[in-house]
C-alpha positions in Angstrom: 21.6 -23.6 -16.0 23.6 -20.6 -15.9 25.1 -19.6 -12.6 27.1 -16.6 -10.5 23.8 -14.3 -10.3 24.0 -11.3 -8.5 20.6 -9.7 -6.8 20.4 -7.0 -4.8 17.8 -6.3 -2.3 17.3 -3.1 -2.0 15.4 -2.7 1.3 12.9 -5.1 3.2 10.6 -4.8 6.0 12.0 -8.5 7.9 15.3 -9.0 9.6 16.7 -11.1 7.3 16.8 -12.3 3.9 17.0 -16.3 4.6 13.7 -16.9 3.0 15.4 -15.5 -0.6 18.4 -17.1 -0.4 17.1 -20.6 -0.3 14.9 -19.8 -3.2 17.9 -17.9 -5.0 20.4 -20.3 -4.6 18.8 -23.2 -6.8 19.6 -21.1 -9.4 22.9 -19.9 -8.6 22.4 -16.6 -7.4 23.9 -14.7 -4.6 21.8 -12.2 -2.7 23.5 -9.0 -1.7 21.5 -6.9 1.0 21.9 -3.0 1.0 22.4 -2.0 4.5 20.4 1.5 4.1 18.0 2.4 0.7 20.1 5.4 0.2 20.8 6.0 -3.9 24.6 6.0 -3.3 24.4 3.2 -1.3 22.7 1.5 -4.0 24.9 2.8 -6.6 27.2 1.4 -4.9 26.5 -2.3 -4.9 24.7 -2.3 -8.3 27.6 -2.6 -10.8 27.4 -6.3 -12.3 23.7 -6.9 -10.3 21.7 -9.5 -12.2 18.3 -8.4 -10.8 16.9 -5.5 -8.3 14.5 -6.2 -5.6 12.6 -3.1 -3.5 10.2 -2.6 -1.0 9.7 0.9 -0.4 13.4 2.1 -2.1 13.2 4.1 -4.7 14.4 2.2 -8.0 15.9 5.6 -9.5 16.7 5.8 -13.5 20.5 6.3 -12.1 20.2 3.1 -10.3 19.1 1.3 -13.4 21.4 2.8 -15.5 24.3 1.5 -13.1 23.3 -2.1 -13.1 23.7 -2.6 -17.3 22.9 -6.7 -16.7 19.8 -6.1 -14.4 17.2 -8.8 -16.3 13.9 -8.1 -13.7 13.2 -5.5 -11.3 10.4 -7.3 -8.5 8.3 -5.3 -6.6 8.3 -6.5 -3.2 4.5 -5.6 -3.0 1.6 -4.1 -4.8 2.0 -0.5 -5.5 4.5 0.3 -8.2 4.9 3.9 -7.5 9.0 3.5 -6.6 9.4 1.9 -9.6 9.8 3.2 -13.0 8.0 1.0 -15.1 8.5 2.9 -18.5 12.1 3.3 -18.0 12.3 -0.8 -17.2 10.1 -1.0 -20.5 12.4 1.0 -22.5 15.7 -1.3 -21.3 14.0 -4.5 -21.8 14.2 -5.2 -18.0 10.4 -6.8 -16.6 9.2 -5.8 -13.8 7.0 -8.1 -11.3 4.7 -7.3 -8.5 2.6 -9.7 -6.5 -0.7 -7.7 -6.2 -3.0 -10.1 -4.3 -0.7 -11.5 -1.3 -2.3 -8.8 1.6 -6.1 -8.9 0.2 -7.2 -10.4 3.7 -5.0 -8.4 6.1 -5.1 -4.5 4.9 -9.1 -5.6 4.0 -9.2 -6.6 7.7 -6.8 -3.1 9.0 -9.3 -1.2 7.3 -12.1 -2.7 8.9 -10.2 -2.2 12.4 -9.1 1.5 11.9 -13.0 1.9 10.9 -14.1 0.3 13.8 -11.4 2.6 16.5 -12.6 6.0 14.8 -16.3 5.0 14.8 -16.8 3.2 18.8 -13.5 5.5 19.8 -12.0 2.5 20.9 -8.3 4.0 20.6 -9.4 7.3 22.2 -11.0 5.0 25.5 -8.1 2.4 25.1 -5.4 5.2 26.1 -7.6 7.3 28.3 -7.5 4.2 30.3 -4.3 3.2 30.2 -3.5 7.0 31.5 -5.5 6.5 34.7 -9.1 8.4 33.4 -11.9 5.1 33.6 -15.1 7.4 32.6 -17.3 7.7 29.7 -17.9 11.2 30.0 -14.5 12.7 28.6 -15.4 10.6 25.4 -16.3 12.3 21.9 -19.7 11.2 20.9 -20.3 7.5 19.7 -21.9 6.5 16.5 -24.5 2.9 15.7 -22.6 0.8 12.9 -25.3 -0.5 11.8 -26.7 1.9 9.0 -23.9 4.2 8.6 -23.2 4.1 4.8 -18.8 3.4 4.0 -17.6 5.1 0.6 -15.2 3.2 -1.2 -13.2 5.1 -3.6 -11.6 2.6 -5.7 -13.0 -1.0 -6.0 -9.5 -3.5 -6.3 -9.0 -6.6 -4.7 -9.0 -5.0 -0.9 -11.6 -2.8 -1.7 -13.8 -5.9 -3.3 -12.7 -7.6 -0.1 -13.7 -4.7 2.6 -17.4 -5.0 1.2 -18.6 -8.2 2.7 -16.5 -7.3 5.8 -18.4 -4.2 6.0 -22.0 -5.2 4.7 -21.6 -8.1 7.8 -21.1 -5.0 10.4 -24.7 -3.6 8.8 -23.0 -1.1 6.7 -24.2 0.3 3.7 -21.6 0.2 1.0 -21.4 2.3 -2.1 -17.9 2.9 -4.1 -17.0 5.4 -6.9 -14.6 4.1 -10.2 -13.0 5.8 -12.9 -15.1 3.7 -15.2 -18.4 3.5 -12.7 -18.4 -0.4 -12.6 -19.2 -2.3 -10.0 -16.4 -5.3 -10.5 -19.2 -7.6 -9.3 -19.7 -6.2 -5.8 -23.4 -4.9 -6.3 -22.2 -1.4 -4.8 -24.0 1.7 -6.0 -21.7 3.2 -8.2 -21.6 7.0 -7.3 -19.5 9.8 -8.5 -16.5 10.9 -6.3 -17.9 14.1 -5.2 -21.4 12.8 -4.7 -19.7 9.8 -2.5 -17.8 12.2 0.0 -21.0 14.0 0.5 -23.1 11.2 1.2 -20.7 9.1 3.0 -20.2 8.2 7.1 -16.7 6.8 6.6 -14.7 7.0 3.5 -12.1 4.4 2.3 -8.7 5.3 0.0 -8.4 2.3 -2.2 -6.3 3.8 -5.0 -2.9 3.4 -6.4 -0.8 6.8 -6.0 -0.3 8.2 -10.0 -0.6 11.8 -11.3 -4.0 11.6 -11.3 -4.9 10.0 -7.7 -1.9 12.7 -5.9 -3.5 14.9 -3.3 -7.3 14.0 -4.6 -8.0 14.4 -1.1 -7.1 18.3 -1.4 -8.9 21.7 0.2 -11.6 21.4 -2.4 -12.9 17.5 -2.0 -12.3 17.9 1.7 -15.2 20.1 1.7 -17.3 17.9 0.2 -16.9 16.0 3.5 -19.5 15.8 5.8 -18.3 17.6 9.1 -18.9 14.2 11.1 -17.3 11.8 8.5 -13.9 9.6 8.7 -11.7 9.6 5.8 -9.3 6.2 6.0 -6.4 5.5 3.9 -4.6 2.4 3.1 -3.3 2.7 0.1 -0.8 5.5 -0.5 -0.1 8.4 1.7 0.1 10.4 -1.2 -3.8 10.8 -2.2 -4.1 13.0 0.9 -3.0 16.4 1.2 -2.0 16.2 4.6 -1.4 19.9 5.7 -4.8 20.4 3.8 -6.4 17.5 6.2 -5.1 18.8 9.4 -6.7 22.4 8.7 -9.9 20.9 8.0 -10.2 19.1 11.4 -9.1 21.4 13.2 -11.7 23.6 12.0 -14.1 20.9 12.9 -15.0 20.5 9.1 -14.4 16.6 9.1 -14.8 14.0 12.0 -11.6 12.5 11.8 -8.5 10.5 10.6 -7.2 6.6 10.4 -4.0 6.7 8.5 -2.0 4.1 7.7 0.0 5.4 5.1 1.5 8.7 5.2 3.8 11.1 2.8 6.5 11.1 3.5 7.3 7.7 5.3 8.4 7.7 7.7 6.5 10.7 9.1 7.2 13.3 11.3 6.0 11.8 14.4 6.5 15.9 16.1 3.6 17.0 13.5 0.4 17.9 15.7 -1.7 16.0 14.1 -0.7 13.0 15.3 -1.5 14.4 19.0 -5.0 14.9 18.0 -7.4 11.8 19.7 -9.5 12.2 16.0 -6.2 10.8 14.2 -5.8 7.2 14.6 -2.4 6.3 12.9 -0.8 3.0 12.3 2.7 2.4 10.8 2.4 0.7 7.8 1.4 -2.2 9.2 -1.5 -2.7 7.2 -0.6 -5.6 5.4 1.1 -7.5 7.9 1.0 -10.6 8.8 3.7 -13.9 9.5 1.3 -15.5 6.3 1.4 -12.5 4.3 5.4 -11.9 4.7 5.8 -15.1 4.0 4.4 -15.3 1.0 5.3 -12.5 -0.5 9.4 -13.3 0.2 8.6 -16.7 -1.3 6.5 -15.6 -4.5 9.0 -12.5 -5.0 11.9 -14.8 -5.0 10.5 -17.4 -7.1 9.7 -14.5 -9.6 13.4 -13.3 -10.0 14.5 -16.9 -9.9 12.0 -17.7 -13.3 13.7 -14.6 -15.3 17.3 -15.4 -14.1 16.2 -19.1 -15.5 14.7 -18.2 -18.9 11.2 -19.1 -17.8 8.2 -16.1 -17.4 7.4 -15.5 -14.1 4.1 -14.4 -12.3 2.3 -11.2 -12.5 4.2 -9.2 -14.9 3.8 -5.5 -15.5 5.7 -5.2 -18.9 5.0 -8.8 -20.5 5.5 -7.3 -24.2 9.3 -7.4 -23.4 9.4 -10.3 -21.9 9.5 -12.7 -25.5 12.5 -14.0 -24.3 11.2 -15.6 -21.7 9.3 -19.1 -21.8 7.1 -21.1 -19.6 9.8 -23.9 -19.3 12.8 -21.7 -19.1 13.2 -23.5 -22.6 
């Protein structure tokens, strides 16, 4: 077994990289934590890196270009938006994710930010906390129980929001590029015919050309001026400035972010003093389990490539020939 691996950790969202270590010392390989995500930072440390691990950094095409012996770039997550997976492609490097170890938690955040925008439970939570007990200051409440949810996009969370939301008396429907269902027995609806139809809609979408700002003026409109758009997937599908003007003019019923664009936000911005914006840092899929996990299955991937063996959940497997189920 070869030894003397170098990996650099770009940026994490734990104190400490102990979990990794353990894991990336059986085979030989020294972790080397960036103290900030900055590109010259990064540059810095990645000259003789074996492998590149991000969270929310930006893998840039300079960064790759300055780590010549980088065999995997792993995606300390699901989305692959700070990754570029072509350019990996096109230097033989794979690149790993681990798409399905937050499917409880941001299913359950969604089901939570839906809940505070719909009973106002954030709005009555401070109001109370500030010294006002009274239910007359409070914006008008709506029954669960029949409201229909739209679910743009139908992934793992999404799949995992529906019986979540059909047990609160919900009625589900969901719009897909392709218009299946994926099992779920959701009506399948365009996109514009979902925003007009729905209560609550539900961002479910990973962030590409084609998903960036498809929350814009235009489908804003298609909004119903009562409805709740939520977003847990990528701050980018929303046009934010768009967003703001459109409840302020009273022509949607309100916000629950928990992504934004950039991140982190300007916390100044006036829409976060607006009691219809319910905003969350990220947190969605947080949990002790789901940290966990994904340290441990992130680590184990970089330690299968640095060990000749194919690891989990790869993006790019028609590079990865080298690689072997024994490390063989």
């Amino acid at each position: 077994m070869a030894d003397g691996f170098r990996v650099l950790i770009t940026d994490r969202a734990w104190p400490d990289s102990q979990i990794e270590q353990e894991i990336l010392r059986e085979v030989g390989a020294e972790v080397l934590d960036a103290p900030d995500a900055g590109e010259s930072t990064l540059l810095d440390l990645a000259s003789g890196v074996d492998a590149i691990a991000a969270c929310w950094a930006q893998v840039t095409l300079r960064l790759l270009d300055a780590a010549p012996n980088c065999r995997i770039v792993a995606r300390f997550g699901i989305g692959l938006d700070n990754i570029p997976v072509d350019a990996c492609t096109q230097r033989d490097i794979p690149v790993t994710f681990v798409p399905d170890y937050c499917i409880p938690e941001v299913a359950d955040h969604t089901i939570a930010l839906l809940l505070s925008a719909v009973r106002k439970t954030a709005f009555f939570h401070l109001n109370t906390k500030q010294g006002d007990y009274q239910l007359a200051a409070g914006p008008p409440l709506r029954r669960l129980s029949g409201l229909t949810l739209g679910l743009v996009g139908l992934g793992r969370i999404a799949r995992a929001v529906v019986p979540r939301a059909r047990a609160l008396g919900l009625n589900v429907v969901a719009t897909t590029p392709s218009g299946e269902d994926h099992g779920t027995d959701c009506p399948m609806m365009a996109f514009e015919d979902l925003l007009r139809s729905s209560d609550v809609v539900s961002l479910h979408c990973p962030l590409s050309d084609e998903t960036h700002h498809m929350i814009n003026r235009t489908s804003l409109d298609w909004l119903q001026s009562h409805a709740v758009l939520i977003n847990t997937s990528r701050g980018g599908l929303i046009d934010h400035t768009a967003a703001w003007e459109a409840l302020q003019q009273d022509r949607i019923g309100g916000l629950a972010l928990d992504v934004f664009d950039p991140e982190p936000p300007d916390l100044s911005d006036p829409l976060f003093a607006d009691h219809r914006v319910i905003a969350t840092p990220h947190a969605a899929f947080l949990s002790q389990e789901s940290v966990e996990e994904l340290r441990r299955r992130t680590a184990h991937q970089i330690a299968d490539v640095l060990s000749g063996r194919m690891p989990e959940h790869v993006v790019n497997p028609e590079i990865c020939g080298h690689l072997t189920a024994d490390g063989s």
